[in-house]
N, C-alpha and C positions, 0 to 999 in steps of 0.2 A: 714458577707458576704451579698451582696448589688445586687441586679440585677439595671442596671442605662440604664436609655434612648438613643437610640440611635439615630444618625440623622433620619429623615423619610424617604427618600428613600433608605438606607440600610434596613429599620424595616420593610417596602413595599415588597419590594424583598423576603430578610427571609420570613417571613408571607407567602407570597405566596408557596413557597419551603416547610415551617412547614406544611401548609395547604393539599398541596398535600402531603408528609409524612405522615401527622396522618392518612390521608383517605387512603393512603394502608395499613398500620395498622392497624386500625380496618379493612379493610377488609379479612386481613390473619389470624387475630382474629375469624373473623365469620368464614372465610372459616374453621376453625378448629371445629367449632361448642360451642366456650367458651362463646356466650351469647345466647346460648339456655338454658332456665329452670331446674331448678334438684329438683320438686316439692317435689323425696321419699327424698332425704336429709333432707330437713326442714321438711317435714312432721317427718320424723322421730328424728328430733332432742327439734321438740314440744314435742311430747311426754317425750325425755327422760325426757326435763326442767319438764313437767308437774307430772310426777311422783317423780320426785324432789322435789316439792311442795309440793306433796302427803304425801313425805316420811318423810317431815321439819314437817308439820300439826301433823302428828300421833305423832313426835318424840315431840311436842309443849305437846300436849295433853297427853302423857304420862310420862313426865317427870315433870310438876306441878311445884310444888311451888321450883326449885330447881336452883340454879347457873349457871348448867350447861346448864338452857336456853340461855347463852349468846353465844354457839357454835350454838344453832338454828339460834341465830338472826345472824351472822355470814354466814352461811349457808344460809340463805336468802339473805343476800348482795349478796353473789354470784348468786346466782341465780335470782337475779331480775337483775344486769347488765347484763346475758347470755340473758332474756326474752328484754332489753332493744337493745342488739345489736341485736335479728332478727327484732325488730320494727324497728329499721335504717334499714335492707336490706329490709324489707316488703317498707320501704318510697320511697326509690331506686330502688322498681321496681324488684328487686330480685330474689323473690321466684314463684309471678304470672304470667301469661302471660297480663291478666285483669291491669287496673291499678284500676279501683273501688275496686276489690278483694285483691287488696295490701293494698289500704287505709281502706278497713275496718279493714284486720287484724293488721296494721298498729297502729291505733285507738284502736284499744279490749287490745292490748298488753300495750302500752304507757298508754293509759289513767287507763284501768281499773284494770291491773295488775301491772303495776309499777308505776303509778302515778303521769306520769308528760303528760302535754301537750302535744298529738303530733303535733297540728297544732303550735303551737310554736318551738318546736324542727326542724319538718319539714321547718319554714319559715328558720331559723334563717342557719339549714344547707347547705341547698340550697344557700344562699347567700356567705358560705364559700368557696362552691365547685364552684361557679362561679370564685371568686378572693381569692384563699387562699395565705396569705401571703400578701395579697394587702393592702398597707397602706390606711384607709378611705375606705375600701369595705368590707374586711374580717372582722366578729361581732370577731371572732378567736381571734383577736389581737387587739379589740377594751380594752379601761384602764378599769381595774375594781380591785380587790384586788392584784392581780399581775400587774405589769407592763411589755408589751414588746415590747415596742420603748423605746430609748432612750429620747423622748421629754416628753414621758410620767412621766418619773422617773422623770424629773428636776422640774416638777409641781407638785411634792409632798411636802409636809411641814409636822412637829410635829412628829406623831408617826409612820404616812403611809411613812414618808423619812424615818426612822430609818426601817422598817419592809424591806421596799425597798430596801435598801442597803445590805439587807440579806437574799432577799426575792428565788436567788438559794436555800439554807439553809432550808428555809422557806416553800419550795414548796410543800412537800409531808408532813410535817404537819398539813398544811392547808388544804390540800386536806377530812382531818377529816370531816369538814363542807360541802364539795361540796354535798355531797347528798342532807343535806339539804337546800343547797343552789338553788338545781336544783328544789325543790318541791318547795322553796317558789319565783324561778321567775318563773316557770310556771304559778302559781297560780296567782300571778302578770298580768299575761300579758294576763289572760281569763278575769283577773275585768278592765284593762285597756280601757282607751277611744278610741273612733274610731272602725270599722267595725274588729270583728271576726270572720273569717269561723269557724262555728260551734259551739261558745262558747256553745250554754245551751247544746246541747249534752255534749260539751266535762267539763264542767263543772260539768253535772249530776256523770257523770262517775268518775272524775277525786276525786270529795268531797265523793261521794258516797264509793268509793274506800278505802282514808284518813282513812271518821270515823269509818268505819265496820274493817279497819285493828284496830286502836288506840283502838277501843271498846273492840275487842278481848284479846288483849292484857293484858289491864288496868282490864278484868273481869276475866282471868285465873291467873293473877300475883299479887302479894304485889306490891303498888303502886312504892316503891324503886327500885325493879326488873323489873317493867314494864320499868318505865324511862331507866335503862341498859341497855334494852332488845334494846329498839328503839333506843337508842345511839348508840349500837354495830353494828347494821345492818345498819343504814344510816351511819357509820363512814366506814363500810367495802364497800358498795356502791359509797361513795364521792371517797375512794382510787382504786376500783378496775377502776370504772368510766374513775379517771383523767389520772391515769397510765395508761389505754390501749391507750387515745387519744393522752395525751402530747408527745410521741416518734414521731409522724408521721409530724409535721412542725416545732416547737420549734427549734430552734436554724438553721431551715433552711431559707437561702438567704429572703430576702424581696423587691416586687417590690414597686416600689417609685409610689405616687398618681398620675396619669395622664399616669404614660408609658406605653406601646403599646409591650405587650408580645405577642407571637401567642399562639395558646392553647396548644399546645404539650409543648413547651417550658415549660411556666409555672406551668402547673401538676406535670411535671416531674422534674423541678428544686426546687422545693419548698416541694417535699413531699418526705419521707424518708421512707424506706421498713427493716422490724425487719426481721432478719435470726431466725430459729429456729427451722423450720418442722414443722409436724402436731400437737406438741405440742404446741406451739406457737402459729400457727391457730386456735386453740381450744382456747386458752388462750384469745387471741384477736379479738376473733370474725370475723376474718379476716381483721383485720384492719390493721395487720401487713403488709402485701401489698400493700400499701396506693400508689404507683406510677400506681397499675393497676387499687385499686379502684377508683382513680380522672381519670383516662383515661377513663374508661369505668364502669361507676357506677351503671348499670343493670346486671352487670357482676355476676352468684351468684358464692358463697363463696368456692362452691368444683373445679369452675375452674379458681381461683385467679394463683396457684399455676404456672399453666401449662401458664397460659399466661403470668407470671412475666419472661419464660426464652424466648419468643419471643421478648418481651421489654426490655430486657436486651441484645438482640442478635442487637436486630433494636438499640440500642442507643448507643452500640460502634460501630456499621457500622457508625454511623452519629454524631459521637463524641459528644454525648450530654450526659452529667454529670449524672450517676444512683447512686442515694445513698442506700447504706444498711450496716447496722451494727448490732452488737447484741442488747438484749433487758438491760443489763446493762449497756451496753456501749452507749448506747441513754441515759439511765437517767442522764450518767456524762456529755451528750452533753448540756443534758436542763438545768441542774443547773447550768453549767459554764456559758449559755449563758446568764440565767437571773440573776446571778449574774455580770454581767460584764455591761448590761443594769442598773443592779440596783446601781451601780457605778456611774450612772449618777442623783442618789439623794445625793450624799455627798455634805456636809457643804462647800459651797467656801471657808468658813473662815478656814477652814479643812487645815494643809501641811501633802499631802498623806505623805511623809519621817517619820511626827511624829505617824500619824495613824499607821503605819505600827508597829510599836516598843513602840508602847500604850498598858499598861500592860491590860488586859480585863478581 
């Protein structure tokens, strides 16, 4: 599904009409008081994470030389994605009133405790949240091990067209490495050339962080154990990671490079909203709401809920497409879709008829 250009004085027009729409919107949003701050929320949900740490650390230390460390290191994947998603609502503004107050806790979280860049995170989000789903804007859907344009696939060759072709199939296997993947483009992009806000801060922090976890590690375990230990926790990080993000645009419309969406439009057509309750919310850090998070992304996370049924009321008054499904039923959406993308690296010399009825 394709969002396509329209002439410019219908998109003139619209635009004007979306423009004033979103501006009573958010104003019935505030008027209800859903971008005012809920500092006891997060306040109290540092804590839980952070006794969680606590509890990981003692259960690390008491359990020694023993197998059962790889439920520790598990138990920290989870909990360094829960410490990763308040650093995104701290980046958005969130939790503070301050925005220095958000970027520092911002920074202490990303860098120091989960270990990846936030001025990288930060830049690269931001750019999503402006054009998500935008061909040539969105980093989102820029080609990298996945592919999700169809022109991306066709410019595969060797093993990356064979992976491509399966790469629906493909998707949450992969996802094993995204942890480590995410440490070593962070890391990446503090040594990179050209001007970095903040690198030697966020570098100190960032390697400071690495070695003192590795060292711990590698000095309570059998070197075999150690290796496990950090495989299991970045493999349970890279999945819990891509599974909260991948439901929320994957397989949703894409606008074409140059056209002219107005902002309601676009947030709203391109981002998907997980049903589930407060389970789900907990799950997803609130990301399952992602039509109210791209709407209003200061928004914090205890009153996603209560503004998802204002946006859902305002966008059948104004017949504009809300999507939401369950949280299984988004993962069949993404793998049919990037399977159906990854279609577009078959062999031209391929006849789909024989492919189909190819013993495998």
């Amino acid at each position: 599904m394709t969002i396509t250009a329209s002439p410019r004085p219908a998109l003139k027009a619209r635009g004007t009409a979306a423009s004033t729409g979103y501006a009573q919107l958010l104003r019935t949003v505030r008027d209800a008081g859903l971008l005012r701050r809920r500092r006891s929320f997060y306040i109290t949900l540092f804590v839980a994470l952070a006794l969680g740490l606590a509890g990981a650390a003692t259960g690390f230390v008491l359990l020694g030389d023993s197998w059962f460390q790889l439920l520790i290191a598990g138990v920290l994947g989870v909990l360094f994605t829960q410490l990763a998603f308040l650093a995104h609502e701290a980046a958005h503004r969130q939790v503070f009133e301050s925005g220095p107050a958000n970027d520092r806790a911002g920074r202490f979280l990303a860098n120091a405790v989960v270990g990846i860049s936030y001025q990288w995170w930060t830049n690269k989000h931001n750019r999503h949240h402006a054009n998500p789903n935008t061909v040539g804007k969105d980093p989102d859907i820029e080609q990298d091990t996945i592919s999700f344009q169809a022109d991306q696939a066709q410019a595969r060759t060797g093993i990356m067209a064979w992976m491509t072709r399966r790469q629906g199939y493909l998707f949450f296997p992969l996802l094993l490495l995204e942890g480590l993947n995410l440490h070593a483009t962070s890391l990446r992009s503090l040594f990179a050339r050209g001007q970095v806000k903040g690198r030697k801060r966020e570098l100190a922090m960032v390697i400071s962080r690495l070695v003192l976890y590795v060292a711990v590690i590698f000095y309570f375990l059998p070197v075999g154990m150690a290796f496990a230990f950090i495989g299991v926790q970045l493999a349970v990080f890279g999945v819990y990671m891509g599974a909260s993000f991948a439901p929320n645009h994957k397989g949703m419309p894409l606008i074409p490079q140059g056209a002219k969406v107005d902002f309601l439009s676009r947030q709203v057509l391109t981002s998907r909203n997980i049903t589930g309750g407060r389970f789900v919310n907990a799950l997803m850090g609130g990301l399952n709401y992602q039509v109210e998070h791209h709407l209003f992304p200061s928004m914090p996370r205890p009153n996603l809920a209560r503004a998802s049924e204002i946006v859902r009321d305002y966008c059948a008054a104004h017949k504009i497409t809300y999507t939401e499904t369950t949280l299984p039923k988004s993962y069949g959406i993404v793998v049919r879709y990037l399977n159906k993308v990854g279609l577009s690296a078959r062999d031209p010399f391929d006849c789909p008829m024989i492919t189909a009825y190819r013993p495998r």
